[in-house]
DRENMI-282669 format. One record per residue: residue number from 1; residue in three letters; x, y, z of N, C-alpha, C, O in turn. Coordinates in steps of 0.05 Angstrom, whole numbers, m for minus. Example, Ala and Ser with C-alpha at 12.3 -4.5 7.8 and 13.67 -1.06 7.14 Angstrom:
// residues 2
SITE   paba   mardo     n.xx     n.yy     n.zz    ca.xx    ca.yy    ca.zz     c.xx     c.yy     c.zz     o.xx     o.yy     o.zz
SITE      1     Ala      264     m114      156      246      m90      156      264      m66      156      285      m66      169
SITE      2     Ser      257      m45      142      273      m21      143      258        1      157      268       23      161
//
This chain:
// residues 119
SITE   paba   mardo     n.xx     n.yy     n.zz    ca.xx    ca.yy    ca.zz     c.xx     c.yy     c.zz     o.xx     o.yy     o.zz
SITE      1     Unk     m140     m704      426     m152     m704      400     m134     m720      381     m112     m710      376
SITE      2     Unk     m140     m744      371     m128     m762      355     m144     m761      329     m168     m770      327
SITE      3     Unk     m131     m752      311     m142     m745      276     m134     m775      269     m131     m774      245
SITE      4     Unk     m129     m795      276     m131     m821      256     m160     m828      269     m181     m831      257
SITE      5     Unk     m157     m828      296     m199     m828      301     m216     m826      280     m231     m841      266
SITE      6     Unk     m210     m806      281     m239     m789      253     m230     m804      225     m247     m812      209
SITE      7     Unk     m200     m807      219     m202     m811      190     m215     m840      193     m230     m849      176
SITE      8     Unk     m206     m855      216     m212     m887      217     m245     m893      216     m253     m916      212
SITE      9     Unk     m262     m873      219     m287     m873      215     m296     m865      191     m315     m876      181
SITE     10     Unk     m278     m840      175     m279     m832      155     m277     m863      141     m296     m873      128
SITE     11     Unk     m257     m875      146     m251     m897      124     m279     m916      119     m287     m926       99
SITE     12     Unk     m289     m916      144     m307     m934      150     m333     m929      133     m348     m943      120
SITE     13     Unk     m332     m895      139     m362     m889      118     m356     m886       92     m376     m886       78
SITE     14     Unk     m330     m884       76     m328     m896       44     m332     m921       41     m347     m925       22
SITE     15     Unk     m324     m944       55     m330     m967       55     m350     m973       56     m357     m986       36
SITE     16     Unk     m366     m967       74     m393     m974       74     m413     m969       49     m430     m983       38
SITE     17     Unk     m402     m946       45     m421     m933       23     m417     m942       m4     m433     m941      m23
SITE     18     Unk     m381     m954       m4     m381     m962      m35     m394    m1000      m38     m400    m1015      m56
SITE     19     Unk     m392    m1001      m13     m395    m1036       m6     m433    m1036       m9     m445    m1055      m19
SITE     20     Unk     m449    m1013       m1     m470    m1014        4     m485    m1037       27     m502    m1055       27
SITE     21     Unk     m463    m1023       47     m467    m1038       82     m484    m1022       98     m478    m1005      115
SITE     22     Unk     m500    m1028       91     m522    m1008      119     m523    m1014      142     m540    m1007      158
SITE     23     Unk     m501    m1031      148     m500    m1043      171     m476    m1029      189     m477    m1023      213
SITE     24     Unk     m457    m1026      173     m436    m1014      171     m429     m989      180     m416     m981      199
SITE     25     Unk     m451     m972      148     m455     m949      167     m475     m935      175     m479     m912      170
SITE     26     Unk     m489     m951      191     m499     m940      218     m488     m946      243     m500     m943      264
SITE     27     Unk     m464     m954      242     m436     m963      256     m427     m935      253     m415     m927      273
SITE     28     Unk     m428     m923      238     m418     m891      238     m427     m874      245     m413     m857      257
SITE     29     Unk     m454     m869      240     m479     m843      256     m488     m858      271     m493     m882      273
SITE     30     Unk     m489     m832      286     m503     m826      313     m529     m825      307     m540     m807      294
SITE     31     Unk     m542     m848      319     m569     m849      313     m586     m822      315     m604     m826      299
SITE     32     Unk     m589     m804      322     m602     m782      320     m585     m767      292     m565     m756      300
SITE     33     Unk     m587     m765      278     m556     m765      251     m581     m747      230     m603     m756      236
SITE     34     Unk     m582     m736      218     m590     m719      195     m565     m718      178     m542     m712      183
SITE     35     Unk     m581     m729      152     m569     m715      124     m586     m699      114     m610     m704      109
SITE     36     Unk     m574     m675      110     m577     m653       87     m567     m648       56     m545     m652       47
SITE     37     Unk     m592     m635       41     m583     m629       21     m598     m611        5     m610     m593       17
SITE     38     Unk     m599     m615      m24     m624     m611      m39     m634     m630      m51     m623     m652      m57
SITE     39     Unk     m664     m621      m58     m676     m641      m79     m664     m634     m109     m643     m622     m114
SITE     40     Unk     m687     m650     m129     m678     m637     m154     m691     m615     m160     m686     m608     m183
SITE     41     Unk     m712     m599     m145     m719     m582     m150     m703     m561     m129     m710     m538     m123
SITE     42     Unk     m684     m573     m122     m672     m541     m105     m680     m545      m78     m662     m541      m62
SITE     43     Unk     m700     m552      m70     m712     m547      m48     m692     m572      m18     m683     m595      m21
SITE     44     Unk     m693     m557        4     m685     m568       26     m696     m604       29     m718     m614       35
SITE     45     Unk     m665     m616       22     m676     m645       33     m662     m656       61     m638     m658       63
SITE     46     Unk     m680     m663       80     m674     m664      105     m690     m705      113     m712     m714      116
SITE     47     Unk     m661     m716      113     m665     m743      114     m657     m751      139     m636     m742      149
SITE     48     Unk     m673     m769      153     m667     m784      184     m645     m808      174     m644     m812      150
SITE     49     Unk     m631     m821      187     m612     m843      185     m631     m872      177     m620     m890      165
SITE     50     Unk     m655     m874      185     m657     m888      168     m664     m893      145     m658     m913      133
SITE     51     Unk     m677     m872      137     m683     m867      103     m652     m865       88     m645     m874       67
SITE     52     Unk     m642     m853      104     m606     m851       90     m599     m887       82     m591     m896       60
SITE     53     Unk     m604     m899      103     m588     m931      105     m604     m939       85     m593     m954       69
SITE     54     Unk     m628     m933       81     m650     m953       62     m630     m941       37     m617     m958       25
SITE     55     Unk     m628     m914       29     m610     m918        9     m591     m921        7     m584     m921      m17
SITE     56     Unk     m566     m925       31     m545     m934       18     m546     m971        7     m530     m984       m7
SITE     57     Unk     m571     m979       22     m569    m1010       13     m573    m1012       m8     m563    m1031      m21
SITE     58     Unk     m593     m989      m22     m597     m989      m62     m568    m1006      m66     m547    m1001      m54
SITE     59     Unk     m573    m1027      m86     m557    m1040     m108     m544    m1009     m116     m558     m991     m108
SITE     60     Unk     m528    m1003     m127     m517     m999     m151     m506     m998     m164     m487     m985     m155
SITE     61     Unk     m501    m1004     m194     m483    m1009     m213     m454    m1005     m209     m447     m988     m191
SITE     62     Unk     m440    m1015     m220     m408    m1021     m209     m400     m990     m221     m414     m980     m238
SITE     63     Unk     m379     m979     m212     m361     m952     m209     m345     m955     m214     m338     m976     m224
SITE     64     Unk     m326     m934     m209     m292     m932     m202     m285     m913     m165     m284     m890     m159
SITE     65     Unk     m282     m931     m155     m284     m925     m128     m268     m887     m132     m249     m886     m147
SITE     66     Unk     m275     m867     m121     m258     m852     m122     m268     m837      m91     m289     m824      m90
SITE     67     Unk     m248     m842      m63     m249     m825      m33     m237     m801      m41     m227     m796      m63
SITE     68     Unk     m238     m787      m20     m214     m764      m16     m224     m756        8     m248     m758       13
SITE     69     Unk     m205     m745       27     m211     m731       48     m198     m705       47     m173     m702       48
SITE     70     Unk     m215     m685       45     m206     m651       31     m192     m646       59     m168     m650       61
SITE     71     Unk     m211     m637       87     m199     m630      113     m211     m639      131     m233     m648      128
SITE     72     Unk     m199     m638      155     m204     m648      182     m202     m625      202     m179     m618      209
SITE     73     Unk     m221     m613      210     m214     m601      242     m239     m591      258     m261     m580      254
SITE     74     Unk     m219     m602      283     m228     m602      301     m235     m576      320     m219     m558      325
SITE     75     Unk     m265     m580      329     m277     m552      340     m272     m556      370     m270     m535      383
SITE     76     Unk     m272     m575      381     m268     m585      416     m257     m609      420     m257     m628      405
SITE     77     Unk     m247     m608      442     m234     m641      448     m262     m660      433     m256     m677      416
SITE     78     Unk     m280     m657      437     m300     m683      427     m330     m673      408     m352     m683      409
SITE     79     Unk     m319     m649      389     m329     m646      359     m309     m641      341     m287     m631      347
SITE     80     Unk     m317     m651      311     m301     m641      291     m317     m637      264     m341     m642      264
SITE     81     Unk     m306     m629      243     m309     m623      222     m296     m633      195     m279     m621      182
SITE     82     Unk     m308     m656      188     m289     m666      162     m306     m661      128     m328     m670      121
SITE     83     Unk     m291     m647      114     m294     m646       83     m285     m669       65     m261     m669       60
SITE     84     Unk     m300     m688       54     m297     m707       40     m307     m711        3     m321     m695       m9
SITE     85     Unk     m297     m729       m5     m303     m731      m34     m309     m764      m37     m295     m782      m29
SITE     86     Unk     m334     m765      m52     m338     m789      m51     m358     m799      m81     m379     m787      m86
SITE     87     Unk     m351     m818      m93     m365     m820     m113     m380     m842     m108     m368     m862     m100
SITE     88     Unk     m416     m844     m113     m433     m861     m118     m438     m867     m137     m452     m847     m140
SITE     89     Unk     m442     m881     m162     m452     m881     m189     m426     m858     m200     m404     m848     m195
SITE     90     Unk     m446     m859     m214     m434     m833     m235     m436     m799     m223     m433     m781     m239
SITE     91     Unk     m443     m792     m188     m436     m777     m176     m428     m770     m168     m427     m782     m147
SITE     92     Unk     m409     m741     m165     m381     m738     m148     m395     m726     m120     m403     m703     m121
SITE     93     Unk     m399     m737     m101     m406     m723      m83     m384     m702      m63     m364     m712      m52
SITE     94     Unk     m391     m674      m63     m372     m669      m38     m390     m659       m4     m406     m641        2
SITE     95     Unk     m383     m675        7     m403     m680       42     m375     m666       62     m351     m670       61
SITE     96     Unk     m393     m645       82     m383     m635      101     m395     m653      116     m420     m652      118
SITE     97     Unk     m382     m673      128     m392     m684      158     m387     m668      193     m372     m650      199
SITE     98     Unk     m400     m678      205     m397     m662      236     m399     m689      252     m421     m699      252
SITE     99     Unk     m381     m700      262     m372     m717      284     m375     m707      311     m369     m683      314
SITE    100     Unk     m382     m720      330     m387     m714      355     m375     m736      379     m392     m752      386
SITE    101     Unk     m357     m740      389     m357     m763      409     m364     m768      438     m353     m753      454
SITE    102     Unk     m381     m786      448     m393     m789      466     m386     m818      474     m380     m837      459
SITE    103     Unk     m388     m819      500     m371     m840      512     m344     m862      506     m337     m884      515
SITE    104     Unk     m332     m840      486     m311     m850      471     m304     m859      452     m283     m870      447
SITE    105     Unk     m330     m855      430     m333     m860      415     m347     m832      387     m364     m814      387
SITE    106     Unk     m327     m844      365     m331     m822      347     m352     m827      328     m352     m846      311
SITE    107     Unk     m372     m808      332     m393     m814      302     m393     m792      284     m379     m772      287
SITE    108     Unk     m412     m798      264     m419     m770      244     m456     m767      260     m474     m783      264
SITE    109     Unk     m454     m741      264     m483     m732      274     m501     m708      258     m522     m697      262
SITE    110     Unk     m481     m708      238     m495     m694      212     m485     m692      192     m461     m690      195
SITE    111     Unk     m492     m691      167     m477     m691      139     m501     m677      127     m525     m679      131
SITE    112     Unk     m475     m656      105     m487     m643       90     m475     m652       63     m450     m655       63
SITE    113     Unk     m488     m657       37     m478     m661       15     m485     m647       m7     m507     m636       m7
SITE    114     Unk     m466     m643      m32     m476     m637      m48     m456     m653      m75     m433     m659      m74
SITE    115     Unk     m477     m658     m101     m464     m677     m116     m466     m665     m137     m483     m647     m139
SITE    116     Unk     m445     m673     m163     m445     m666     m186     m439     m693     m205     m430     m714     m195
SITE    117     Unk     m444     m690     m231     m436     m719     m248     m413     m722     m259     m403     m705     m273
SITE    118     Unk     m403     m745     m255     m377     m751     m266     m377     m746     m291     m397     m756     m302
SITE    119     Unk     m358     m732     m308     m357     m739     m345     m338     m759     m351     m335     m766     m375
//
């Protein structure tokens, strides 16, 4: 179990996401990949990877890049569990990802997020 693995993917999906590379990261999920969340009404939002990529390609307005990686750990030699911080726009997102590796390779095979607004 090598934790620069996961963060080196971690790095990959801030990048992607602040670059708005959908190319990128779907270089990171595992094509069978769900994001979770809510709507704005509260209610369960349950997105396939490619509705996710259509929006990370949204344009949007320039930021102040802000990552963080809260924790890392690992449930088996080849799952893990990483807590991240990530700002889009004017949103602080904080995303529990779940990484999985299969033939040697590390993806995210689910993310859960939840966001608040920057002041």
């Amino acid at each position: 179990m090598n934790i620069n693995e996961i963060k080196a993917v971690i790095q990959d999906y801030f990048d992607a996401g602040y670059d708005c590379d959908g190319a990128k990261m779907r270089e990171v999920f595992n094509k069978a990949a769900h994001i979770f969340g809510h709507d704005e009404a509260g209610a369960l939002r349950d997105r396939d990877l490619n509705t996710f990529i259509a929006l990370v390609e949204t344009p949007k307005p320039e930021y102040q890049r802000q990552d963080e990686i809260l924790s890392i750990d690992f449930t088996s030699e080849d799952t893990a569990v990483a807590r991240v911080k990530t700002r889009v726009g004017n949103i602080l997102f904080t995303d529990v990802l779940s990484f999985i590796r299969l033939d040697g390779k590390w993806t995210i095979i689910s993310k859960l997020y939840a966001g608040a607004p920057v002041n």
